[in-house]
N, C-alpha and C positions, 0 to 999 in steps of 0.2 A: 504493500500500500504506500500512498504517497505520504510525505511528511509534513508537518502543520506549516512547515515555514512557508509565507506569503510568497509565490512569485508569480512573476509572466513566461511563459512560455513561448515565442513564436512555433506557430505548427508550418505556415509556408515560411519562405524564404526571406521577407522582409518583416513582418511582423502585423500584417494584416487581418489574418485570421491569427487567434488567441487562444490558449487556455491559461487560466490564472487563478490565483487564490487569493482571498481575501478573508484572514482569520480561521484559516483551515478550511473552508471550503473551497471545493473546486467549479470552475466555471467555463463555458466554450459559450467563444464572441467571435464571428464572423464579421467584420467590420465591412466587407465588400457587400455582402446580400442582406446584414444588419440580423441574421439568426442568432437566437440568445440561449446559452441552453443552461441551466443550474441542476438538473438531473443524471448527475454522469455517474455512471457505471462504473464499478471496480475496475474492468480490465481498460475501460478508455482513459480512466486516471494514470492509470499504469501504463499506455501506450502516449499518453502525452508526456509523464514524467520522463519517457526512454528520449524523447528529444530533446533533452538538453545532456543527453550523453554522450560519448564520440562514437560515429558510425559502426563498427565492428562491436561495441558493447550494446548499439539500438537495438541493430539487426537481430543480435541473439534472444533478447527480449521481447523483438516483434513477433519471431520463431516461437517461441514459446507461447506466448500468447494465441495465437495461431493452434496452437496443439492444445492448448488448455480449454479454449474457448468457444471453436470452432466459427460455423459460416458467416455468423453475425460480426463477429471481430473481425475477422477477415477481411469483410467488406468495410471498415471503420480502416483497416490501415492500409487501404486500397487508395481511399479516401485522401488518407495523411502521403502517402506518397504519389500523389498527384497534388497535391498542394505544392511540397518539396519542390516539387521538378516544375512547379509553374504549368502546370498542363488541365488544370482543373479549370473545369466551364467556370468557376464561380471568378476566377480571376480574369475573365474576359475584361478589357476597358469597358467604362460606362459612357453612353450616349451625352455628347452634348446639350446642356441648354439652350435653345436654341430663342428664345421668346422668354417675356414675362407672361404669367398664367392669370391675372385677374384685370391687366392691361387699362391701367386708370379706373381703375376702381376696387380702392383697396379696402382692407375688413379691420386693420385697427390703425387708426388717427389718436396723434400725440399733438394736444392742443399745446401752445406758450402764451398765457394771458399773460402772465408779468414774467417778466428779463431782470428781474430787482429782487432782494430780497432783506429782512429784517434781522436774519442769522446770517454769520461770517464761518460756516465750516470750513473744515480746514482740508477736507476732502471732496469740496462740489465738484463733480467732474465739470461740470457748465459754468462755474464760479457764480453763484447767484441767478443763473440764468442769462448773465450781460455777457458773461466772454469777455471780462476784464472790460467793457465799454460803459456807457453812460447806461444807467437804465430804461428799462422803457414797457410799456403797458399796452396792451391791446385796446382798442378803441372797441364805444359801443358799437359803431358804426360797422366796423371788423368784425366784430362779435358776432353779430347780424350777419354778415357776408359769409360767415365761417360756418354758421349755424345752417344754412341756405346750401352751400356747398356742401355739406354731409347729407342733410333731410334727402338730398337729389340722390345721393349713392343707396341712402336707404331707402327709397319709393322705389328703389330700378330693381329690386328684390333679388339683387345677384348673390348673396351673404344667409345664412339661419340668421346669423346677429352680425352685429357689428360693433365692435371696442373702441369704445375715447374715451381717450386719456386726458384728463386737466392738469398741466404740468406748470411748472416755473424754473427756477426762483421761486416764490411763494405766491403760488395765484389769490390765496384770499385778500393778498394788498390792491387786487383789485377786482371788488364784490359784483359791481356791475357788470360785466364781461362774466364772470364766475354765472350768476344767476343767472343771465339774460340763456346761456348755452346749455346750464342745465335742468332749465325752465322748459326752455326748446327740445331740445331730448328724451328729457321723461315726457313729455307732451306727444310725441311719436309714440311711444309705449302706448301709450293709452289710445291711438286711433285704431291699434286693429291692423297693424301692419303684416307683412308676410315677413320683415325682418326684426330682433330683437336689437334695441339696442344696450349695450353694457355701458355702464358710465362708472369711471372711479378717479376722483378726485384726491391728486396727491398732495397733501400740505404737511408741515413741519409743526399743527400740531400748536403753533403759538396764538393763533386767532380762532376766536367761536363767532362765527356767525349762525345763530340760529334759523334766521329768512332759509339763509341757503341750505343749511344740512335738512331742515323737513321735506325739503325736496326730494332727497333721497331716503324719506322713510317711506315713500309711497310706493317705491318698488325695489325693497329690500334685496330681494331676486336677484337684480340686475344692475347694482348700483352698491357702491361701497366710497367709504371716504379711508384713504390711507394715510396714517399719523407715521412722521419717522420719529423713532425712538429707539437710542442707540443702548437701552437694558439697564446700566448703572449710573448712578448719578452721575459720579466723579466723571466717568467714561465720555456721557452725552454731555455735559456743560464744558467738558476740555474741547471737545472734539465739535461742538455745535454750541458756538455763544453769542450771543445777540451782537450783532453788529457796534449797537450803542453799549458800551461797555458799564454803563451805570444801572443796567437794568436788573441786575442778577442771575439767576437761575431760569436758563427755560427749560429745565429736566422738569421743574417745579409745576410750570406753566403748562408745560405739555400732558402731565400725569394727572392735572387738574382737571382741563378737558378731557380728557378721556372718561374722567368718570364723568362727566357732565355729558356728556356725550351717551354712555351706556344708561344714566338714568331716564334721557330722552328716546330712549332707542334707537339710535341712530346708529344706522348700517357701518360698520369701520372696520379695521385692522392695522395692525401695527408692523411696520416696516425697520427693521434693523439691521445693523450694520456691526458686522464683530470684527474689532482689530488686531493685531498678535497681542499677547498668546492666545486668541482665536479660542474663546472661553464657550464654546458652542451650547455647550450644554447649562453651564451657568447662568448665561442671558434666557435658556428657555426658558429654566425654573424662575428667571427673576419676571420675567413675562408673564407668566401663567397666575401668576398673585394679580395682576392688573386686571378690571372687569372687559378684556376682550375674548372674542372668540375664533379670531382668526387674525392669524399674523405669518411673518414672513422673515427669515433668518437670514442673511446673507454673509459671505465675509467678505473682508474691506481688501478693496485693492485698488493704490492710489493709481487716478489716471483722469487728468485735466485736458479738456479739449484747448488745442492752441499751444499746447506748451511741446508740443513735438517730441516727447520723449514717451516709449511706451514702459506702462509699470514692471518694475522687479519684480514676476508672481514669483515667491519665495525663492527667492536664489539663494536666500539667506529664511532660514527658521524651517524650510520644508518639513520636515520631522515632525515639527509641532505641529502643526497645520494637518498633517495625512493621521496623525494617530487622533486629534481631539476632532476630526471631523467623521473618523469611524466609530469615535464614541458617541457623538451625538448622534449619528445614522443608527445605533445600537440602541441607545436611550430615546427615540423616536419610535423608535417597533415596537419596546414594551412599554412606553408611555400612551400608546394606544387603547391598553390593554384599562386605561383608568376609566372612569363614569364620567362622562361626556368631556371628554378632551379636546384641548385648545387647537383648531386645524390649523397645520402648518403647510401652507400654500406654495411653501420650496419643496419639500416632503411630497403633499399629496398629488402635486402637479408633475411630477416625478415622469409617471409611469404612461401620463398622456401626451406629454413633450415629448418623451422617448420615441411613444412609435408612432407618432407623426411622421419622425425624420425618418422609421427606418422601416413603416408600413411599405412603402412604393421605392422602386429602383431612382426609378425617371419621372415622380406622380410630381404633382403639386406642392413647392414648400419644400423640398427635400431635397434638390440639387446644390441652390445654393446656400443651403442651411437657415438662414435668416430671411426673414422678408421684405429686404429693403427694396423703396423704391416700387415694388411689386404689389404687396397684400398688406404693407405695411405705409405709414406715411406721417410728416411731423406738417407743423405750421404754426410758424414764428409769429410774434404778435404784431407784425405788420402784417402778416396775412398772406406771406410767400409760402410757398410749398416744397418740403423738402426731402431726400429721400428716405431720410431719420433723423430723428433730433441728432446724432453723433455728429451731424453735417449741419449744425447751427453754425452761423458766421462764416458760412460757404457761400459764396455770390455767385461762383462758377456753377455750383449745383441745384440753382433754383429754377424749378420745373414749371412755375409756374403762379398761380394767387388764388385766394377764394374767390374773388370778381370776375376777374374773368376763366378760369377754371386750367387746365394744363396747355401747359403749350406744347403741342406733340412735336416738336423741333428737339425742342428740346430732351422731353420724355425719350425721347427714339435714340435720340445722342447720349443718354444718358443709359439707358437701358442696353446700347450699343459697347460699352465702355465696358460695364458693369460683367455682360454676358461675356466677352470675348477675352478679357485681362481677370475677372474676378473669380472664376472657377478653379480655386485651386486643388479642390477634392478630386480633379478629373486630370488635369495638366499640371499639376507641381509632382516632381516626382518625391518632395520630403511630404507632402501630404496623400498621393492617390495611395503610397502603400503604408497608411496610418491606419489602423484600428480605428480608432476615434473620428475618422473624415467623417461621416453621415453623419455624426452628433457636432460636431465643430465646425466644418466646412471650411476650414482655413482661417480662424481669424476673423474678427473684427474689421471690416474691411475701411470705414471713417479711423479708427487706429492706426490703421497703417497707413494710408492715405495721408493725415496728419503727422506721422511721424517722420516718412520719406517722399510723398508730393507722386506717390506711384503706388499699386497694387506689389506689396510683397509678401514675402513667405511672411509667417507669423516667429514672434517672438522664441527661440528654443527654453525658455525657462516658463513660458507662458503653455509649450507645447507638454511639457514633463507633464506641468500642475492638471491640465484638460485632461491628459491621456488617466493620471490616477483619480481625477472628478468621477470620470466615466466607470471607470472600475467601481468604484466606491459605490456609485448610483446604483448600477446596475447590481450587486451587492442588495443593494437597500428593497431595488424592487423584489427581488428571492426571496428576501427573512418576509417581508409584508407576504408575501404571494403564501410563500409555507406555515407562519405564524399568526397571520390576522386576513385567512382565507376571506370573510366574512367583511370587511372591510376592504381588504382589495378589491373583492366582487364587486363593488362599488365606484371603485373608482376610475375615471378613465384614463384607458389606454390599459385596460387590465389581462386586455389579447394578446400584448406584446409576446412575440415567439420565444 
């Protein structure tokens, strides 16, 4: 049998298909056709372990196996040395993207009422939303404009729903814009559409407007307001302090609303931010004392738009990061297991991100991993159109306005750019024979853009960290799938292979 200690195995030649451990378990990851398997057989464990042996000691263990095991094995190291030798159908190249699939009309919009904000953190990646410039605010008039250009995507009934985002800096610094869009959108909800729309309004959490959050108690469903709240005090007032330095505490401010918030009922969640030592599991439990019911974990990795340097993902501390992040993936499975547990939205969304990307070869959403420009789309609060917010304070990349809607000059130029330079899952050779392409796609592509003024390979310390996210994940969907049957059943993307 194989031994507890964690590893990766390459089974072909570059390390595309996988089998690996995570805590003693064994796992087989096809990263080319996206098959996931967490049910391996004594003798397939033993026939992966014999690859990382030198050839004349595999052989004799393949032989054996073979005698031990018979036709079924047999055909499993048929398998593995057609992998080896490169001759296996699964290692065919993949089909170009050739087009965008929702072609000007995309499923989630990332609004920018205000470019300003009232907290100085020390990690915005947008710096307040300005991009280090003067701030600046969406107009009613815009508001209007912006509201008009969505309602049009939602009548054309191309979408089940559709997602907008209320983003900044801090949109509640400006309420009229705030209300006027989210007036206008639950407003659609309520005609009877053939599309849903999702609306979640992300604020920091230091402003209560009441007018506005009853807006989204009316359809709980489909609407959420997201508080950032970085767990401990110390933590959040070092890391998030009011701009005006005389004001005090907005950990204070923030934890206030929120209960003022859950006494009102108002739909929210709580968004945070964990920085080294990446206290994963400590932020949850300090979470879970707070009256929410749904929140969201992240860990911090510094990276400012504009500043042309792409972040250190652990070049330094990794260790810390890969073991407290498998403890929280561990303390997540059996915190399940509590009377109605706090939903964790990085966690439960897990296993329907997963096979999105790895449901279809060539389908929709899954070539170039991300939906920029395509299914996805941002819109700054002058009311220009962009292909993601990572691409705010890009002039070269504006596709267009809410007024008068896309310019396909440009759509087409851009989409042209994108298709033909930005596929690195299919043309990089440090990415086609990555495990991890179908879940990464190469990178952050406004990252690299911003860092080198061109489409490049992705970061190598940025690639380690993705390549053990994805092990970890895929980890997390198994223990949920074998331990909390009943709750996975539940949740989507729970077909994943």
């Amino acid at each position: 049998m194989a031994s507890c200690e964690d590893v990766t195995i390459p089974v072909d030649g570059n390390g595309l298909v996988i089998y690996f451990r995570v805590r003693g378990k064994g796992f087989f990851f096809n990263g080319q056709t996206g098959f996931f398997a967490d049910g391996i057989t004594e003798y397939a464990e033993q026939a992966f372990e014999a690859l990382a042996k030198p050839g004349r000691e595999r052989k004799k263990i393949f032989q054996s196996l073979k005698v031990r095991y018979g036709a079924e094995c047999e055909s499993l190291l048929q398998n593995i040395e057609l992998l080896q030798s490169g001759n296996h159908p699964d290692l065919a190249p993949e089909s170009r993207q050739e087009r965008f699939y929702s072609r000007m009309r995309p499923r989630a919009i990332s609004v920018y009422l205000s470019q300003g904000c009232n907290l100085a953190c020390s990690y915005c990646f947008n710096q307040g939303g300005s991009l280090g410039e003067k701030p600046s605010f969406m107009s009613a008039d815009t508001a209007r404009l912006t509201l008009d250009f969505i309602t049009g995507i939602v009548k054309s009934g191309a979408h089940e729903s559709m997602s907008v985002f209320l983003f900044g800096g801090e949109p509640l610094l400006n309420p009229q814009a705030v209300y006027l869009l989210s007036r206008g959108l639950h407003d659609l909800n309520h005609d009877g559409l053939e599309t849903r729309v999702r609306l979640i309004l992300s604020t920091n959490g230091t402003i209560y407007n009441q007018e506005i959050f009853d807006i989204f108690t009316e359809c709980p469903e489909d609407s959420r307001v997201a508080v950032s709240l970085d767990a401990f005090k110390e933590t959040h007032d070092r890391n998030r302090p009011f701009a005006d330095k005389t004001k005090g505490s907005s950990y204070d401010l923030v934890t206030g609303n929120l209960k003022r918030m859950a006494k009102n009922n108002i739909p929210c969640s709580v968004s945070c931010m964990v920085p080294y030592p990446y206290d994963f599991v400590g932020a949850a439990k300090a979470l879970h004392r707070l009256p929410v019911e749904t929140l969201e974990i992240k860990q911090l990795n510094h990276y400012i738009l504009g500043k042309r340097t792409l972040p250190e993902v652990f070049r330094k501390n990794f260790e810390s990061w890969h073991e407290r992040y498998l403890d929280y993936t561990d303390y997540y499975v059996e915190y399940m297991s509590e009377k109605s547990p706090v939903k964790h939205l990085d966690r439960l969304n897990l296993p329907g991100s997963y096979a999105s990307r790895l449901a279809k070869k060539n389908g929709p959403g899954v070539t170039l991993a991300c939906r920029i420009g395509d299914a996805s789309l941002a819109v700054d609060a002058a009311g220009r159109l962009l292909p993601c917010d990572a691409f705010l304070g890009c002039p070269e990349f504006y596709l267009g306005d809410v007024k008068n809607g896309f310019n396909a000059a440009k759509y087409t130029e851009f989409e042209n750019w994108i298709l033909s330079r930005g596929q690195h899952r299919i043309d990089n050779e440090h990415c086609r024979t990555c495990f991890a392409k179908r879940l990464c796609g190469g990178g952050c592509y406004a990252e690299m853009y911003n860092n080198t003024g061109s489409l490049q390979t992705p970061n190598p310390d940025a690639c380690g960290y993705i390549r053990e996210t994805v092990k970890i994940n895929l980890y997390f969907i198994s223990q949920m799938r074998k331990l909390q049957p009943e709750i996975f059943s539940n949740m989507p993307g729970k077909a994943i292979a």
